[in-house]
Phi, psi and omega in degrees: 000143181230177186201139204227148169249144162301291155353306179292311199315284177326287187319296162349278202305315192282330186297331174274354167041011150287158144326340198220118190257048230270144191220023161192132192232153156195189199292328200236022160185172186236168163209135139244173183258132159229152177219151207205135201261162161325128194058030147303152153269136193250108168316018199274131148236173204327166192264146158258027201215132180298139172237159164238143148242130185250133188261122172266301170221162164119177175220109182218206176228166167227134186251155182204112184063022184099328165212176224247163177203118179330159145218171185184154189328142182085330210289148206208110186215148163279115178218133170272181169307134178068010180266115186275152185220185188161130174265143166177182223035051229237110174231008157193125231296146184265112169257114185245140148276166174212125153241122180277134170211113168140179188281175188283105168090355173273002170232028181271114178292000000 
């Protein structure tokens, strides 16, 4: 068992100065922190992997497929695989948890 405080995760994440932070892996799923700071662009493109995002803080929006949906702290969103996505209008800077299920890049040729 392992048990993570979100603080140390953030501290990690800023020390490491990527966007994405990854801090738990096993054979059937990943977990990382990504954070994008306000009016930042967000690089992303489709997954070869199903995702979750739990918006810990911040306000933007997220296009999925073509359409955007406000999120702001609690917001909780679902993207399969190969579904382009993408954060963006971000008007107070974004703490996303992210769980990759197969782990992240593992089913990438």
């Amino acid at each position: 068992m392992d048990v993570f405080e979100i603080s140390q995760i953030i501290d990690e994440q800023a020390r490491g100065g990527q966007s994405y932070h990854e801090f738990l892996r096993s054979n059937d799923l990943s977990v990382g922190l990504y954070c994008l700071p306000a009016g930042a662009t967000d690089p992303q493109n489709p997954h070869t992997e199903d995702e979750v995002y739990y918006m810990i803080q911040g306000k933007g929006v997220v296009a999925i497929d073509g359409q955007d949906r406000p999120v702001k702290e609690g917001s909780t969103i679902f993207v399969g695989q190969g579904v382009e996505h993408r954060f963006h209008s971000i008007t107070e800077a974004l703490t996303i948890l992210v769980v990759f299920a197969p782990p992240r890049r593992s089913q990438a040729v």
